[in-house]
N, C-alpha and C positions, 0 to 999 in steps of 0.2 A: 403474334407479339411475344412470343416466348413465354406465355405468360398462362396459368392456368387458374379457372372457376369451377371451384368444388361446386356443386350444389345437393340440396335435399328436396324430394321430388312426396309429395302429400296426394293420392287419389284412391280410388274406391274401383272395381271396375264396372264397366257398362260394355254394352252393346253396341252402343253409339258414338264418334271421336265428342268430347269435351272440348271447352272453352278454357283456354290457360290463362292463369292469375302469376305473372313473376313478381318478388319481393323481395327487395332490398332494402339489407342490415344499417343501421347508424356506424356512428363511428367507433372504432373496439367493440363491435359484435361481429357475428357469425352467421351461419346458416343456421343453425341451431336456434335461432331468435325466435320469438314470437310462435311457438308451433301450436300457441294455442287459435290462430287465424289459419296457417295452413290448414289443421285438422278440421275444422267448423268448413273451411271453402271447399275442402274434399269431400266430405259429407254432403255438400250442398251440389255437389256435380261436376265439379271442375278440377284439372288438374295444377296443383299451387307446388311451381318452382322456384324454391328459395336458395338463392345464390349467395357467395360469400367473395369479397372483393380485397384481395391481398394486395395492403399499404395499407390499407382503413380499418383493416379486421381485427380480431382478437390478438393475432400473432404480435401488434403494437405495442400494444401495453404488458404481455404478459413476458417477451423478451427483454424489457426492461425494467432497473432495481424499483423496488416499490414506491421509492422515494423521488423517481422520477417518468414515474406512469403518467400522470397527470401532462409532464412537459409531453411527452412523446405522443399521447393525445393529440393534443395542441398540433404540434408539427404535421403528424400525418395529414388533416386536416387543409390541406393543400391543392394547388392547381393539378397535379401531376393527379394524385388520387380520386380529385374530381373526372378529370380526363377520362382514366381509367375506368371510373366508371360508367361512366355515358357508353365507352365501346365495350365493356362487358356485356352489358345488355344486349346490346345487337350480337354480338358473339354468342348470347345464349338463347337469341331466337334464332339466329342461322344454324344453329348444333340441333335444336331440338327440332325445328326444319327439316334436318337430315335424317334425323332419328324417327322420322314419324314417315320417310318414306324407304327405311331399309328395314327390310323383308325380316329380318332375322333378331331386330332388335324388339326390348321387349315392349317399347313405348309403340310401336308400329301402327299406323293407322289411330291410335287412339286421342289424339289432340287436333281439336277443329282450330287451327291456326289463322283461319279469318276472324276468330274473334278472342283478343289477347287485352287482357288489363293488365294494369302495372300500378304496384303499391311501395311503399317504403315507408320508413320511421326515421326523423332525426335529416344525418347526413342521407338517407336513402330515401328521406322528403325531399331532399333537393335534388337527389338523380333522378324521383320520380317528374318531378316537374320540368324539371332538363328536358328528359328526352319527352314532355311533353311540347315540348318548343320555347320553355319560356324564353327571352331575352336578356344578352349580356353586354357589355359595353363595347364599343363599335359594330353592332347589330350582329351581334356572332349569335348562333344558335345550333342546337342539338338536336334536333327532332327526331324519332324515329316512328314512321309513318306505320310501322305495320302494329300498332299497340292505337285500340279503341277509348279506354276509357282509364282513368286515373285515381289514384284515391293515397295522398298523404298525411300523414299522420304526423303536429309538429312540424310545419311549415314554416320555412325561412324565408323573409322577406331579398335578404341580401342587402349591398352597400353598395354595387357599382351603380345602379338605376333605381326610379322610384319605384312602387311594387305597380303605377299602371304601367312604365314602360316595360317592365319586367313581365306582367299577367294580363295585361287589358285587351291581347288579340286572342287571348287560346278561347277557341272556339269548343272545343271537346265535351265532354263529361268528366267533371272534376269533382272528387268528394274530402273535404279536408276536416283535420280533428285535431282538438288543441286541448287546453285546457286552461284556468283561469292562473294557474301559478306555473305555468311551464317555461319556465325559464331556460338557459343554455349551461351544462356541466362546463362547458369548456371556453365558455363568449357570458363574462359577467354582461356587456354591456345590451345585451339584447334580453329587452322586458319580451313576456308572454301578452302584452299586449302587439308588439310589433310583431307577434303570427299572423295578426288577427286582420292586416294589411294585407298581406293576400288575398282573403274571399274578397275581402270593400273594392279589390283591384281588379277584380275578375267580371269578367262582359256578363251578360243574362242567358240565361239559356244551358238546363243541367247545372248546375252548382250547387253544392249542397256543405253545409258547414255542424257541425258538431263542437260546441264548446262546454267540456265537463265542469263545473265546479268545484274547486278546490285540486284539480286535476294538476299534477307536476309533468316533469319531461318523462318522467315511468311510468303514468299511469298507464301506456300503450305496451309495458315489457311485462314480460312474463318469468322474469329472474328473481330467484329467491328473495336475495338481497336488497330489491326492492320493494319486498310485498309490502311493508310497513307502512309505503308511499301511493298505495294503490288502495282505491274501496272497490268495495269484492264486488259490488252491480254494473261496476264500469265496464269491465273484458263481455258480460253477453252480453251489453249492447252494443259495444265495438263489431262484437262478432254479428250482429242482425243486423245493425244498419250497412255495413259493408258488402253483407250477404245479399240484400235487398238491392243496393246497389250496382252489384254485379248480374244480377238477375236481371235487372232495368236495362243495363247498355251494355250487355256483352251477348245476354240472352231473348232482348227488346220484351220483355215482360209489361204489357200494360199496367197491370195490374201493383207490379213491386216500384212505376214509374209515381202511379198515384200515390201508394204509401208514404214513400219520400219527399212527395208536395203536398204534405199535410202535419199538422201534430203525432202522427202515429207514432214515430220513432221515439216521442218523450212519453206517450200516454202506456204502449204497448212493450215499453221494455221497463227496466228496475232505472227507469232513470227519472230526477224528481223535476218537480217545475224552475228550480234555480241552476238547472242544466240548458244550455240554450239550442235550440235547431234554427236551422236558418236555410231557405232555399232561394231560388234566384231562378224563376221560368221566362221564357221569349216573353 
């Protein structure tokens, strides 16, 4: 496509190939985002490729007057950079594909590519659910089959269909996190209660939902400029229960599947009782 994906690559090494975690940036971020989730899923055994998707990325807003970041926001925010992203993803499983079977590179052999999850924040909520197959207006869809298990962050219900036509078939392992004030930087009209349309739209079986209290669109960034907007116990539970979750259906851990079909995630992390969990078993 003419077209290139920086990414930033988070692992530790082993003995053994790893399970890959890809993660896609919101709208005017980076690869740079969130490294505080890349570095906790590296630590925890897996290799976390974090891609950056040029039309939606930093380059947006920062090529434009200050006075017009916000429109150019907006703009990017399009079919074209939706597109684009849905086949990045598969571009950066077929690259690191290649890389895990050429001799001389340095990722070689090190990535078990039968078992890939896929994360994002914001607009990288919606490619993560894309290329989980959700559904778009004249039954079009995105899937990409070789990705196990899911986990967005800041979930969009969308406008073209209601959230079951949109979520009521994905069968997978889907983990979603919102928050009680997460509103849209860029879409006044979407309350943070219409996140919350997705899980209620989502079939039984693996479903797991995470709602902060008092949590904004930031509380998942890890940017300066938002710390003021963020309470400091939210990031390690972000970071265990996603941890826990990829342990569950990437690595079939029984053990981290019970965890997450119980109160643990609210009892065992800094998180209080006006925090909610929510699971959804067969």
């Amino acid at each position: 496509r003419d077209r290139t994906v920086p990414l930033k690559i988070y692992r530790r090494p082993s003995s053994e190939p790893q399970p890959v975690i890809l993660y896609s940036h919101g709208l005017g971020g980076s690869r740079e985002d969130n490294g505080y989730l890349g570095r906790h899923w590296a630590a925890g055994g897996y290799i976390a490729v974090f891609m950056q998707h040029a039309g939606s990325d930093e380059q947006v807003w920062k090529s434009a007057p200050p006075e017009k970041r916000r429109e150019a926001l907006f703009r990017a925010a399009n079919v074209k950079s939706f597109l684009d992203r849905n086949r990045d993803v598969s571009f950066v499983i077929d690259t690191i594909e290649a890389w895990n079977q050429h001799e001389g590179h340095a990722l070689n052999g090190q990535m078990d590519l039968a078992r890939i999850g896929m994360s994002g924040h914001s607009f990288g909520a919606v490619t993560t659910l894309s290329v989980a197959g959700r559904k778009f207006r004249g039954n079009r869809s995105f899937p990409e089959p070789r990705i196990s298990a899911f986990f967005a962050m800041s979930p969009n219900p969308g406008e073209q269909l209601s959230p079951k036509e949109s979520f009521g078939h994905l069968q997978q392992p889907i983990l979603l996190m919102t928050g009680t004030n997460d509103g849209s930087p860029v879409n006044p009209a979407l309350r943070p209660a219409d996140r919350l349309t997705v899980f209620n739209a989502l079939p039984a079986g693996n479903k797991f939902q995470l709602v902060l209290n008092g949590g904004t669109h930031f509380a998942f960034s890890d940017k300066r400029r938002y710390a003021s907007q963020r309470n400091p116990d939210h990031h390690p539970a972000i970071q265990a229960i996603s941890l826990k979750f990829w342990d569950a259906y990437l690595r079939g851990a029984a053990e981290a599947k019970t965890w997450l079909q119980s109160m643990a995630p609210i009892q065992e992390t800094e998180l209080v009782a006006d925090d909610l969990w929510q699971w959804r078993d067969e």
